[in-house]
VMD Tcl script that builds the backbone (N, CA, C; Angstrom):
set m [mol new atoms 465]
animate dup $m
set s [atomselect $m all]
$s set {name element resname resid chain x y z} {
  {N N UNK 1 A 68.647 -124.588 -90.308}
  {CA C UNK 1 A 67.607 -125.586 -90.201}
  {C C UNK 1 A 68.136 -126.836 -89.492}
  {N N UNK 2 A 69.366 -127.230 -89.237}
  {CA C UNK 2 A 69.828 -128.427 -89.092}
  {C C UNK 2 A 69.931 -128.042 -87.402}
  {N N UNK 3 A 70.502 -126.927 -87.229}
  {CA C UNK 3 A 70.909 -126.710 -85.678}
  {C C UNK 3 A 69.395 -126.503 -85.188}
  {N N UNK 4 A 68.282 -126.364 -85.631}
  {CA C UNK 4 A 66.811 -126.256 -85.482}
  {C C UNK 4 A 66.734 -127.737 -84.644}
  {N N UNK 5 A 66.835 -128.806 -85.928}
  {CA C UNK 5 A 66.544 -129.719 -85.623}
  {C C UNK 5 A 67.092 -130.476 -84.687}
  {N N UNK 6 A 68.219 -131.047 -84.344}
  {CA C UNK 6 A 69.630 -130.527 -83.428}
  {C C UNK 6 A 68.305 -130.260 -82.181}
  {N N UNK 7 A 68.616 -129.647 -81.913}
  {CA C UNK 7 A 67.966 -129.164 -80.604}
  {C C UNK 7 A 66.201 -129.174 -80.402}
  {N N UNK 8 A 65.694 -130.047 -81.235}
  {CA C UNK 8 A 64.358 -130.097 -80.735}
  {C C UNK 8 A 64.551 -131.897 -80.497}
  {N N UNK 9 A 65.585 -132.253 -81.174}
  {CA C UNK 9 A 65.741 -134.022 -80.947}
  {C C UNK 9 A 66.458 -133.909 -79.129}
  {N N UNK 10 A 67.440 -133.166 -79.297}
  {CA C UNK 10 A 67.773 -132.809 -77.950}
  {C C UNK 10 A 66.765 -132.749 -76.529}
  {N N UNK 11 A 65.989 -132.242 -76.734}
  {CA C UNK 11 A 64.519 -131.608 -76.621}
  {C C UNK 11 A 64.320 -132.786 -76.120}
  {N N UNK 12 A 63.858 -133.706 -76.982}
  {CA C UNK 12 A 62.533 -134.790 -76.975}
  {C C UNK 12 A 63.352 -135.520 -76.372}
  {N N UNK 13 A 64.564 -135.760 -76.491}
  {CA C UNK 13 A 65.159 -137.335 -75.651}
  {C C UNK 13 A 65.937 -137.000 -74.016}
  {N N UNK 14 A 65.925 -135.834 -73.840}
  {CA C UNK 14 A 65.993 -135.152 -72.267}
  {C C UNK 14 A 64.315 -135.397 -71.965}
  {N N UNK 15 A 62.778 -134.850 -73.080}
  {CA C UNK 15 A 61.674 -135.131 -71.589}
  {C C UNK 15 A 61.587 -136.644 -71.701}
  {N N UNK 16 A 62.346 -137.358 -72.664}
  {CA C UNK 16 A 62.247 -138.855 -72.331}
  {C C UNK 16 A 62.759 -139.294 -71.394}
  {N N UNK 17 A 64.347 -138.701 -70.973}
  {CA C UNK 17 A 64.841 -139.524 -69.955}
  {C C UNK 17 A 63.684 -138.920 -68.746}
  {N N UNK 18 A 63.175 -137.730 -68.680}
  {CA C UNK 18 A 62.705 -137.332 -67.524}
  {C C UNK 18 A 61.352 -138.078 -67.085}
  {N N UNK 19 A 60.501 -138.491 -68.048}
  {CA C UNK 19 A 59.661 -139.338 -67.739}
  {C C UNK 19 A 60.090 -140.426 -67.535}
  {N N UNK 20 A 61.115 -141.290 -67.682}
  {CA C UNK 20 A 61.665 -142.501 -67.031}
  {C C UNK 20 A 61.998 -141.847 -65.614}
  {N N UNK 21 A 62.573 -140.976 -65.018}
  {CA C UNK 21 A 62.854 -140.620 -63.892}
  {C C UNK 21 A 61.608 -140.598 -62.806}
  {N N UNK 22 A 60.534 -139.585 -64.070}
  {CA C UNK 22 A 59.149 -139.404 -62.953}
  {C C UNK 22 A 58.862 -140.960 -62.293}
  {N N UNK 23 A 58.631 -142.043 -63.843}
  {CA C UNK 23 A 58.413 -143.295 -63.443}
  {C C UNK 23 A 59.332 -144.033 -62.497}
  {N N UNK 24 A 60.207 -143.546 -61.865}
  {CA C UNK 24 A 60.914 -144.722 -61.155}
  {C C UNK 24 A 60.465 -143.404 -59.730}
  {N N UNK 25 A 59.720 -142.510 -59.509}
  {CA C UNK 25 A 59.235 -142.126 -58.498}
  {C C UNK 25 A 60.423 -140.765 -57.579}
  {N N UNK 26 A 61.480 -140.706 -58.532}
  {CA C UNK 26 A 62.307 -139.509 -58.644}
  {C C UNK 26 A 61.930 -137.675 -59.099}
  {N N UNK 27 A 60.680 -137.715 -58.876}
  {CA C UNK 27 A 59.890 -136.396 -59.134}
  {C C UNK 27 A 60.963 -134.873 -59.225}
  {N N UNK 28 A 61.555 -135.097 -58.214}
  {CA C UNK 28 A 62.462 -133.737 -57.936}
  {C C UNK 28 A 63.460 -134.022 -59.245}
  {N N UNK 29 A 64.003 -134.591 -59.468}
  {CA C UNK 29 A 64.901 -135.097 -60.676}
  {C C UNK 29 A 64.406 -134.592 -62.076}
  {N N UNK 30 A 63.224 -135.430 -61.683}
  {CA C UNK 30 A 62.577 -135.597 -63.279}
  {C C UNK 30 A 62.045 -134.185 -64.104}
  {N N UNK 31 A 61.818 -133.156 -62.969}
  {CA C UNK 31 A 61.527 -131.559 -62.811}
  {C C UNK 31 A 62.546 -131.134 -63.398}
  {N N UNK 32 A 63.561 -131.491 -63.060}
  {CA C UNK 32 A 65.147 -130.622 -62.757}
  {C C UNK 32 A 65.240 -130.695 -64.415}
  {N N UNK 33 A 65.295 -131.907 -64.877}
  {CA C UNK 33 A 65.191 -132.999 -66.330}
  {C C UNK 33 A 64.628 -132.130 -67.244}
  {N N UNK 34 A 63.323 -132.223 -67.163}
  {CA C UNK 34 A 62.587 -131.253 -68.193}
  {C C UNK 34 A 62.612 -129.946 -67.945}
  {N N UNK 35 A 63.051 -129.348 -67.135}
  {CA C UNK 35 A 63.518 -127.808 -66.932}
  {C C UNK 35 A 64.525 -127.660 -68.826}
  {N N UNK 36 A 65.928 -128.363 -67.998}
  {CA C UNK 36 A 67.107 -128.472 -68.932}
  {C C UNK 36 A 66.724 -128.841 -70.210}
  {N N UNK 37 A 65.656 -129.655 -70.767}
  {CA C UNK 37 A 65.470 -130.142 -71.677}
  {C C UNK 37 A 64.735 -128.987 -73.219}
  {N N UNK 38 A 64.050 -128.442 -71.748}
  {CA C UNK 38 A 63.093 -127.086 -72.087}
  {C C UNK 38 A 63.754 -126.227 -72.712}
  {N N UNK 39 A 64.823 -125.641 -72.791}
  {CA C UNK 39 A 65.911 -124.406 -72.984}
  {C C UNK 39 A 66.316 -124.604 -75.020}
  {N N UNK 40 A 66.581 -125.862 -74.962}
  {CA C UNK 40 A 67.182 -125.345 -76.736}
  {C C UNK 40 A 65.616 -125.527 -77.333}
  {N N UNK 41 A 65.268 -125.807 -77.085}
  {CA C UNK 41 A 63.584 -125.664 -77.440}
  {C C UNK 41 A 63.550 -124.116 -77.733}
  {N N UNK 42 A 63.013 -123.225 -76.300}
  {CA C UNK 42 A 63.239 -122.017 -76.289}
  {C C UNK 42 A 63.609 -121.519 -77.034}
  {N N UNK 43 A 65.491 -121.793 -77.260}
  {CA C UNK 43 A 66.086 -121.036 -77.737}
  {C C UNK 43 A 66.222 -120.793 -79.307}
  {N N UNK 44 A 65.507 -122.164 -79.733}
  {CA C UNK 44 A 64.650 -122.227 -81.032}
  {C C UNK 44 A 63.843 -121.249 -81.505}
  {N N UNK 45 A 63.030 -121.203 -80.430}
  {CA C UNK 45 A 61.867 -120.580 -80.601}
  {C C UNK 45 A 62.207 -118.514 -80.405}
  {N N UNK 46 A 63.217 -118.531 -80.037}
  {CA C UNK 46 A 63.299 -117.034 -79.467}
  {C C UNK 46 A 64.307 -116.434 -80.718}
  {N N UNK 47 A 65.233 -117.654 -81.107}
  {CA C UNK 47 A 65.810 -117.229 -82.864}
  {C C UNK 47 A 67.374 -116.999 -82.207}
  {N N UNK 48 A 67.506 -117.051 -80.958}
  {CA C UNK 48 A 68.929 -117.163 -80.538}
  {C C UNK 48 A 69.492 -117.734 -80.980}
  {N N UNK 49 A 69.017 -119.146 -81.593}
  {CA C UNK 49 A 69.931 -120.110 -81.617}
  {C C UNK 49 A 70.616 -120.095 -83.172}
  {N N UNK 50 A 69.711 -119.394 -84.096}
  {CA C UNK 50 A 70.003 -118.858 -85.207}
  {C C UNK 50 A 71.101 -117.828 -85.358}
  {N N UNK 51 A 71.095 -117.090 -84.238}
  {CA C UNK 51 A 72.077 -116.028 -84.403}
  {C C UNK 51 A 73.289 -116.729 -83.888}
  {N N UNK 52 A 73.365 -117.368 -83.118}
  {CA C UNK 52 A 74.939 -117.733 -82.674}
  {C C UNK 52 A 75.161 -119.246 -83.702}
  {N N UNK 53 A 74.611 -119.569 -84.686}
  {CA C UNK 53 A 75.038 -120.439 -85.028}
  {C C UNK 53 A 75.724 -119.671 -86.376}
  {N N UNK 54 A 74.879 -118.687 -86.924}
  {CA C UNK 54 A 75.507 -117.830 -87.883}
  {C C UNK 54 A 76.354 -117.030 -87.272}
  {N N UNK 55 A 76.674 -116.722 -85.971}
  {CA C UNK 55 A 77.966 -116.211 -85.695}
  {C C UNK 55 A 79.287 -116.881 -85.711}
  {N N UNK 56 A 78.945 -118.675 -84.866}
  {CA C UNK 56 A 80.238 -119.508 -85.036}
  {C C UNK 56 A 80.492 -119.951 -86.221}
  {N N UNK 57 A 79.537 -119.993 -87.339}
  {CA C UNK 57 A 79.804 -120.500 -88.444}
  {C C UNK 57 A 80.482 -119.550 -89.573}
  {N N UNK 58 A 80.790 -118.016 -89.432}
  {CA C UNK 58 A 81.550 -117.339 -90.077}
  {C C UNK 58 A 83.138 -117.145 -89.668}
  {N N UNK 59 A 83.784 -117.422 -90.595}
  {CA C UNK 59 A 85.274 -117.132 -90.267}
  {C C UNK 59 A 85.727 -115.989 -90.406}
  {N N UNK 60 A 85.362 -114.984 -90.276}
  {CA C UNK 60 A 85.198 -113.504 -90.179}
  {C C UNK 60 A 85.343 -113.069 -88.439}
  {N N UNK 61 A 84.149 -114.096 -87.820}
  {CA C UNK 61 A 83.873 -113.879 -86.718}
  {C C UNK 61 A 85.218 -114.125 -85.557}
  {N N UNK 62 A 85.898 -115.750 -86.428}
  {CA C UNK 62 A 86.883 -116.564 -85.158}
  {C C UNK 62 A 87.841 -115.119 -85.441}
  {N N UNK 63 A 88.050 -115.097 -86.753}
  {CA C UNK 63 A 89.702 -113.773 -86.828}
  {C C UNK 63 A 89.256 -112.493 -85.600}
  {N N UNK 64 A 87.900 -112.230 -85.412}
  {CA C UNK 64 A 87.989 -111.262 -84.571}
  {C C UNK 64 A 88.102 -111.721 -83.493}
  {N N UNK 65 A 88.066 -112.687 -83.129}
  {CA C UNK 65 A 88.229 -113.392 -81.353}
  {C C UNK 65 A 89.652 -113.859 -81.263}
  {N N UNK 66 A 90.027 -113.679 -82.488}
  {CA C UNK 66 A 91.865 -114.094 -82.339}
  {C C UNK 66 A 92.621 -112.491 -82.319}
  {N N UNK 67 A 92.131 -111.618 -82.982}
  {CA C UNK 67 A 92.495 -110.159 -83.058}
  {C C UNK 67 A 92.181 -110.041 -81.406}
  {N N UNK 68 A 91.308 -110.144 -80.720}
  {CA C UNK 68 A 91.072 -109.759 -79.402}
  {C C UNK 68 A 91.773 -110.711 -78.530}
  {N N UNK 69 A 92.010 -111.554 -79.139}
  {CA C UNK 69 A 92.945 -112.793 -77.919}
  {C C UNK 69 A 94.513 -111.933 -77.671}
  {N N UNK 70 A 94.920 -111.587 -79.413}
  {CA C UNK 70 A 96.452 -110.870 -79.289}
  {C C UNK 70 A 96.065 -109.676 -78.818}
  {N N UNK 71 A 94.698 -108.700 -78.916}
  {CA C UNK 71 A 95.252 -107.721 -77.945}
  {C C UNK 71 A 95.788 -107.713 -76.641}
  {N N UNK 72 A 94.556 -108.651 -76.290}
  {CA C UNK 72 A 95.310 -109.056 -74.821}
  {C C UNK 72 A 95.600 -109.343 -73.851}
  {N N UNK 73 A 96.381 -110.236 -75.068}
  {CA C UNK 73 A 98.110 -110.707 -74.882}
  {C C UNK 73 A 99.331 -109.405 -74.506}
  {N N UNK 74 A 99.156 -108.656 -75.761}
  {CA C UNK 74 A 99.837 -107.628 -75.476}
  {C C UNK 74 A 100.094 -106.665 -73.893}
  {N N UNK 75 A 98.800 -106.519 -74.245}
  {CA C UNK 75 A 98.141 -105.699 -72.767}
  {C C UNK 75 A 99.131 -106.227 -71.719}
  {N N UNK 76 A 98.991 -107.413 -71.986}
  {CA C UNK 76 A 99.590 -108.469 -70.525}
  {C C UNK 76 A 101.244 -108.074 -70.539}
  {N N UNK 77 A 101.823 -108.833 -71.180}
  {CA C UNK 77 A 102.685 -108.823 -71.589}
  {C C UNK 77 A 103.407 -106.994 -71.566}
  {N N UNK 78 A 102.815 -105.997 -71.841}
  {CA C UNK 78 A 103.284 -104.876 -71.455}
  {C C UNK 78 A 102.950 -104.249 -69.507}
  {N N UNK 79 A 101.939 -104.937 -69.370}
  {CA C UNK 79 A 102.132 -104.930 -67.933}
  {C C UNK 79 A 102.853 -105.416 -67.103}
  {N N UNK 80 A 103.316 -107.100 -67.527}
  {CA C UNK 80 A 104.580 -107.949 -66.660}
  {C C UNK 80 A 105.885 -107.252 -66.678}
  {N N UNK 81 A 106.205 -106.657 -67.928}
  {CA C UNK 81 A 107.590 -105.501 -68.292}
  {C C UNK 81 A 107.210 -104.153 -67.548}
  {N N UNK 82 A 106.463 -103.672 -67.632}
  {CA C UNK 82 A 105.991 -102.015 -66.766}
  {C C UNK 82 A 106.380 -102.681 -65.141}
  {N N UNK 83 A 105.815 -103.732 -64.427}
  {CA C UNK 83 A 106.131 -104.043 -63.256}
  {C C UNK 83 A 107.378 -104.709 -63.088}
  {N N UNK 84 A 108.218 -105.231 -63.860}
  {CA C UNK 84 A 109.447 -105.620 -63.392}
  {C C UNK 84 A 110.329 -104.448 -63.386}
  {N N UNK 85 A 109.724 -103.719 -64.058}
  {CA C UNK 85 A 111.232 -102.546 -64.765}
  {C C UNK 85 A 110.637 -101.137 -63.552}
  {N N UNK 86 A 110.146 -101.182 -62.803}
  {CA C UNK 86 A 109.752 -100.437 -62.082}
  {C C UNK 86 A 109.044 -99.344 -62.532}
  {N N UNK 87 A 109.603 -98.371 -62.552}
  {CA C UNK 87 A 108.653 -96.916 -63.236}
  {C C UNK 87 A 108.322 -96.924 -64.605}
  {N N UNK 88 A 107.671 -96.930 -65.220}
  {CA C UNK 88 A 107.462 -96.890 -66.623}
  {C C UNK 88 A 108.524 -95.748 -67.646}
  {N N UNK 89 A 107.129 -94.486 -67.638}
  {CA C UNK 89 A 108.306 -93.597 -68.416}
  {C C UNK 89 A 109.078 -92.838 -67.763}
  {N N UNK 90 A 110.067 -92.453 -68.508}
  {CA C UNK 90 A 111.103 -90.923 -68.160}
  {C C UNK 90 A 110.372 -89.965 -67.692}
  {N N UNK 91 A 109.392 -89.394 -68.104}
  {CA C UNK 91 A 108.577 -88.346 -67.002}
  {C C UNK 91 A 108.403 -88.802 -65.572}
  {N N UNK 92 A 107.702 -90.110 -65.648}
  {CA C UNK 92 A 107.237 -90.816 -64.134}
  {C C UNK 92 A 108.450 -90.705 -63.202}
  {N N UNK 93 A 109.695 -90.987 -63.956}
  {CA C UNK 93 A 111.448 -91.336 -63.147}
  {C C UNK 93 A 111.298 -90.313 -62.845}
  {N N UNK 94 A 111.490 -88.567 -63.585}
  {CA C UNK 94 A 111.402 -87.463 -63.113}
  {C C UNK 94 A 111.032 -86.588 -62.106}
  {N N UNK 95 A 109.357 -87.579 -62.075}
  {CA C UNK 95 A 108.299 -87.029 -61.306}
  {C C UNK 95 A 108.699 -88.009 -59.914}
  {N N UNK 96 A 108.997 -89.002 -59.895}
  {CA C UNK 96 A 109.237 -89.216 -58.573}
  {C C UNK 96 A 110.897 -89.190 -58.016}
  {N N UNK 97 A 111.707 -88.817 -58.906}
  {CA C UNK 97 A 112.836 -88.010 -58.065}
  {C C UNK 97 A 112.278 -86.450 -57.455}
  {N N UNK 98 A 111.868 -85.729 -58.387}
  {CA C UNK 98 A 111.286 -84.547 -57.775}
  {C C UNK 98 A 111.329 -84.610 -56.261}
  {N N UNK 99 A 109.715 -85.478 -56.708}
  {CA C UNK 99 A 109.363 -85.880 -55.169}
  {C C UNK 99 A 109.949 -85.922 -54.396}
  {N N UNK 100 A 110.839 -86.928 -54.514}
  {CA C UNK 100 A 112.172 -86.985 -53.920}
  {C C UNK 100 A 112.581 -86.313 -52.912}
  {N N UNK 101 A 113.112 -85.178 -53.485}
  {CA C UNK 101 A 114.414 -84.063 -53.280}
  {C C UNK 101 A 112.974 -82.559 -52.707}
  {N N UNK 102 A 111.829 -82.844 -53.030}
  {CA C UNK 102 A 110.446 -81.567 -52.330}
  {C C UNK 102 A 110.079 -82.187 -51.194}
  {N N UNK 103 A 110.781 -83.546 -50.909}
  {CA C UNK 103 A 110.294 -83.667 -49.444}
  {C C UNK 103 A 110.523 -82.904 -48.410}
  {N N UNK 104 A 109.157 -82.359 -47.196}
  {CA C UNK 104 A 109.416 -81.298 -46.484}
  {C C UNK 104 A 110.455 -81.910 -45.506}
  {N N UNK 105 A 110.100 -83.605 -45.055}
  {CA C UNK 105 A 111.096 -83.834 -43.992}
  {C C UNK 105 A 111.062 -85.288 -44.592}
  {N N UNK 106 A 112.315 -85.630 -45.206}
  {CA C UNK 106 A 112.730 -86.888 -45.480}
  {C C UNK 106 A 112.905 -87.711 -44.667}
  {N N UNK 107 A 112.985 -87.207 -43.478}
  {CA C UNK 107 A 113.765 -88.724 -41.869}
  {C C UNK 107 A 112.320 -88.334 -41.411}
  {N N UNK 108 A 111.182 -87.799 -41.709}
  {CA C UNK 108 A 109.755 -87.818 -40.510}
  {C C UNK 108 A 109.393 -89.196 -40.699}
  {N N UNK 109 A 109.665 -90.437 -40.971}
  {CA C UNK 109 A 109.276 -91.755 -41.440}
  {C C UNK 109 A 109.547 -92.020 -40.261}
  {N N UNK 110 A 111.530 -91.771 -40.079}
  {CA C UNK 110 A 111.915 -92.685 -38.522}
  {C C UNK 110 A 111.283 -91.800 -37.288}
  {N N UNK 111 A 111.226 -92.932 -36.459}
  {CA C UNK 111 A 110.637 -92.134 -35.052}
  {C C UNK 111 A 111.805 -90.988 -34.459}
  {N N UNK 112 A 111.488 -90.652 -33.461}
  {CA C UNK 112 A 112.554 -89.725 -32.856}
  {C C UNK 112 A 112.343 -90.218 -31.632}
  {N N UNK 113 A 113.265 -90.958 -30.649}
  {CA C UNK 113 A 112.591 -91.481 -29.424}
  {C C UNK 113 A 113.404 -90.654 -28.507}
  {N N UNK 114 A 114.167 -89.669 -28.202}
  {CA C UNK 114 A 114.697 -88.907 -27.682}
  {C C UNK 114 A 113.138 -87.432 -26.778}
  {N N UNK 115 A 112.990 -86.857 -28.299}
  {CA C UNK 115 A 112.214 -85.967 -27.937}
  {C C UNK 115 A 111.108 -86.291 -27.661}
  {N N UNK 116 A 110.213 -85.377 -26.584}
  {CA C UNK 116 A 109.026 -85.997 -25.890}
  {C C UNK 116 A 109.076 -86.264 -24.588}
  {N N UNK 117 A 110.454 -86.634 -24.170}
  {CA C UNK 117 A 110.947 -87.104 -22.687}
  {C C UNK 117 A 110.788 -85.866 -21.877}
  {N N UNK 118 A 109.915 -86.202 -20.525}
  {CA C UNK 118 A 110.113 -85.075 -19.903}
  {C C UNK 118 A 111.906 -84.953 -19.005}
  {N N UNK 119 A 112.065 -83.692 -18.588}
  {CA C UNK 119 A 113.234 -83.602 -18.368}
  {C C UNK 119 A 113.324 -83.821 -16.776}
  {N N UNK 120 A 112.578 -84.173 -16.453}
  {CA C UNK 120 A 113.056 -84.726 -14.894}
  {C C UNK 120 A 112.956 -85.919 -14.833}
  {N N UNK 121 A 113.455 -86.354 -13.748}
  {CA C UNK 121 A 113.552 -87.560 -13.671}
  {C C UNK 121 A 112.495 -88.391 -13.111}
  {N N UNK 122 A 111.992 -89.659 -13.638}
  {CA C UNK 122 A 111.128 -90.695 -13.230}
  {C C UNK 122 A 111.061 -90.739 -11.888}
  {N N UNK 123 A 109.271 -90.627 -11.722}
  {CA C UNK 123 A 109.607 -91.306 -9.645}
  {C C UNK 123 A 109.902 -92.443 -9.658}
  {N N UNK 124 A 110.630 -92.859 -8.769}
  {CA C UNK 124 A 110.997 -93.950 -8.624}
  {C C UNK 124 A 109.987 -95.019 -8.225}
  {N N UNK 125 A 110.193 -96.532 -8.464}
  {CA C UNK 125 A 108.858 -97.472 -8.538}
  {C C UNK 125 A 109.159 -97.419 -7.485}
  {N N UNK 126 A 107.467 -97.694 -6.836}
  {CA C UNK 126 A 107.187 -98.044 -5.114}
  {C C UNK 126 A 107.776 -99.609 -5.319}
  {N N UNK 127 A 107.876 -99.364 -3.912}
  {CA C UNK 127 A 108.720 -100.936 -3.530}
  {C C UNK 127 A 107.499 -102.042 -3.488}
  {N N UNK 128 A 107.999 -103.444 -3.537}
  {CA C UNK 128 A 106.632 -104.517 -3.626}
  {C C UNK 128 A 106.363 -104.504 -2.483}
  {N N UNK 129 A 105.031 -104.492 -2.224}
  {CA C UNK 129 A 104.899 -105.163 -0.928}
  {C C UNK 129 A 105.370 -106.507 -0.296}
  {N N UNK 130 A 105.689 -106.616 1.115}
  {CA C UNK 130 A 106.340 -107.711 1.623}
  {C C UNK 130 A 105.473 -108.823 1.437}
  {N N UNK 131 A 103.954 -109.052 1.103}
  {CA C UNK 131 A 103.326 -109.979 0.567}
  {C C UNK 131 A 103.451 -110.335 -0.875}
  {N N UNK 132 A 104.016 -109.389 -1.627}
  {CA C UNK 132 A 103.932 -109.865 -3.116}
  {C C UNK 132 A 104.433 -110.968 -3.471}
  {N N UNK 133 A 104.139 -111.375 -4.620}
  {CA C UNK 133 A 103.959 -112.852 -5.268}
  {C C UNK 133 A 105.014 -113.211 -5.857}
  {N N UNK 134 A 105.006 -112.036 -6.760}
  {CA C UNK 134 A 105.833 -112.336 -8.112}
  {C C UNK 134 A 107.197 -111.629 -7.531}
  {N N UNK 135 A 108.733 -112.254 -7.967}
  {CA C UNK 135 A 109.547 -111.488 -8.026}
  {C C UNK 135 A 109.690 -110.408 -9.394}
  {N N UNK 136 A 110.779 -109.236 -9.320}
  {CA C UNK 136 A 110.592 -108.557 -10.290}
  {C C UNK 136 A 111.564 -109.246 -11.548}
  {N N UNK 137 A 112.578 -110.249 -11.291}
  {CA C UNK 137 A 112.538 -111.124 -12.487}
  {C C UNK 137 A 111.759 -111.688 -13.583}
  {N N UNK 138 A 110.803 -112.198 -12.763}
  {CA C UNK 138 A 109.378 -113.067 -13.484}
  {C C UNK 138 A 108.744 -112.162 -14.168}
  {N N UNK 139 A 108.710 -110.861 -13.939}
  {CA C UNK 139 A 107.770 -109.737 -14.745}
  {C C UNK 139 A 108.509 -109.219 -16.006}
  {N N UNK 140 A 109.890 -109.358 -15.581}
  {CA C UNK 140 A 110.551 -108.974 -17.091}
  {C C UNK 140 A 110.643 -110.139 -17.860}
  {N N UNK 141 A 110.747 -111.395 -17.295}
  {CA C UNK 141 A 110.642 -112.941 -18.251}
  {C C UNK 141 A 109.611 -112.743 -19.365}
  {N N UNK 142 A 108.164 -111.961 -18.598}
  {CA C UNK 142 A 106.655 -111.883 -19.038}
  {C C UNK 142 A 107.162 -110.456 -20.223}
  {N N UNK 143 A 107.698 -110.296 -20.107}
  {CA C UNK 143 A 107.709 -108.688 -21.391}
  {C C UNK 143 A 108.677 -109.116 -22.253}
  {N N UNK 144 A 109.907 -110.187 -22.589}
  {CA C UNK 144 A 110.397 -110.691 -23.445}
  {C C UNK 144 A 109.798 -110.977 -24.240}
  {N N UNK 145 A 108.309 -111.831 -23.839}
  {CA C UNK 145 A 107.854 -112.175 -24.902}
  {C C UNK 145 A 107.041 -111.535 -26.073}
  {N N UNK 146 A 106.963 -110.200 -25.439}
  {CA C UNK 146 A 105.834 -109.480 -26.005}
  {C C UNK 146 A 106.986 -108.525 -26.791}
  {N N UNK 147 A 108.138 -108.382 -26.230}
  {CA C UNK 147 A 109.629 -107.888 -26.826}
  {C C UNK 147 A 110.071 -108.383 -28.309}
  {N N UNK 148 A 109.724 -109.780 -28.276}
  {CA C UNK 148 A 110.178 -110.636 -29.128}
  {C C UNK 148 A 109.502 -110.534 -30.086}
  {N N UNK 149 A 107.851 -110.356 -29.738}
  {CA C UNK 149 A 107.307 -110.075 -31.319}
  {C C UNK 149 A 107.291 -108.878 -31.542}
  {N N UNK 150 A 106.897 -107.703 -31.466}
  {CA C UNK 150 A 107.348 -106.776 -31.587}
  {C C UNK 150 A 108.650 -106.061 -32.247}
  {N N UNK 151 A 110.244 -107.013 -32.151}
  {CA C UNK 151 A 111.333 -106.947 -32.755}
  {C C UNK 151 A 110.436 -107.457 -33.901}
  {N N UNK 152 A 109.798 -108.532 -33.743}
  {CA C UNK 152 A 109.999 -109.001 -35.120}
  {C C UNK 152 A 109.011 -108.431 -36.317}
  {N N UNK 153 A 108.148 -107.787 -36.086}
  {CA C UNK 153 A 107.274 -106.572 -36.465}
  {C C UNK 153 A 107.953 -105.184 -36.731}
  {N N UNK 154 A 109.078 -105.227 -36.576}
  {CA C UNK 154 A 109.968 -104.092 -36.717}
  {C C UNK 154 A 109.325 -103.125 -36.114}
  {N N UNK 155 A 108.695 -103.200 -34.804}
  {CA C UNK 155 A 108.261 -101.959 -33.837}
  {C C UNK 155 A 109.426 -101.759 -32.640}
}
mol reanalyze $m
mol bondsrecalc $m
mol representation Tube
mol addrep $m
């Protein structure tokens, strides 16, 4: 009955401020005002407000929100240890040595830059024309740079 009342005084002194708002010619405000004001009213009226007040008001209720706080906690706390310590259990260690050692080709990761090459030899580059611009210095200056990131991309 008290949280009833509680919220219908609530009520009445939000559409008060809002009719001071309408009156100073703040309409959009004063809307917004009695919208918000409207709600523990409602929630009076719909019996919500009854149920969560008899929910916060049992100490039955906080022990279960503290039972669920330490679960987890736990939870957490066994996940920060599972990720530092790497694999969890002795099966998992097992299961990924297996793996391991059933790989069909353990080096197929690194490239092979050998094979693939055809076995003759490159035609040789046409010569520049006697008008060209660029020397062939300046063109390798231009591929350093694209060299450089690339090293650093580990490509």
């Amino acid at each position: 009955m008290l949280v009833e009342t509680i919220c219908s005084a609530v009520s009445a002194a939000g559409l008060g401020i809002a009719a001071i708002t309408a009156y100073r010619k703040r309409f959009l405000t004063a809307t917004r005002l009695a919208a918000y004001s409207l709600v523990p009213v409602g929630l009076v009226m719909t019996g919500a407000v009854g149920w969560i007040s008899g929910m916060v008001f049992k100490p039955v209720v906080w022990a279960g929100f503290g039972v669920l706080g330490i679960a987890w906690l736990l939870f957490m706390i066994t996940r920060v240890v599972e990720r530092r310590s790497g694999v969890g259990t002795r099966k998992e260690r097992k299961a990924a040595k297996a793996a391991q050692r059933d790989a069909v080709a353990p080096a197929a990761s690194a490239p092979s830059l050998g094979a693939g090459r055809p076995t003759a030899a490159p035609a040789a580059a046409p010569a520049p024309a006697a008008g060209a611009a660029r020397p062939r210095k300046a063109a390798d200056e231009d591929f350093s740079d694209i060299e450089a990131i690339l090293k650093k991309h580990g490509i």
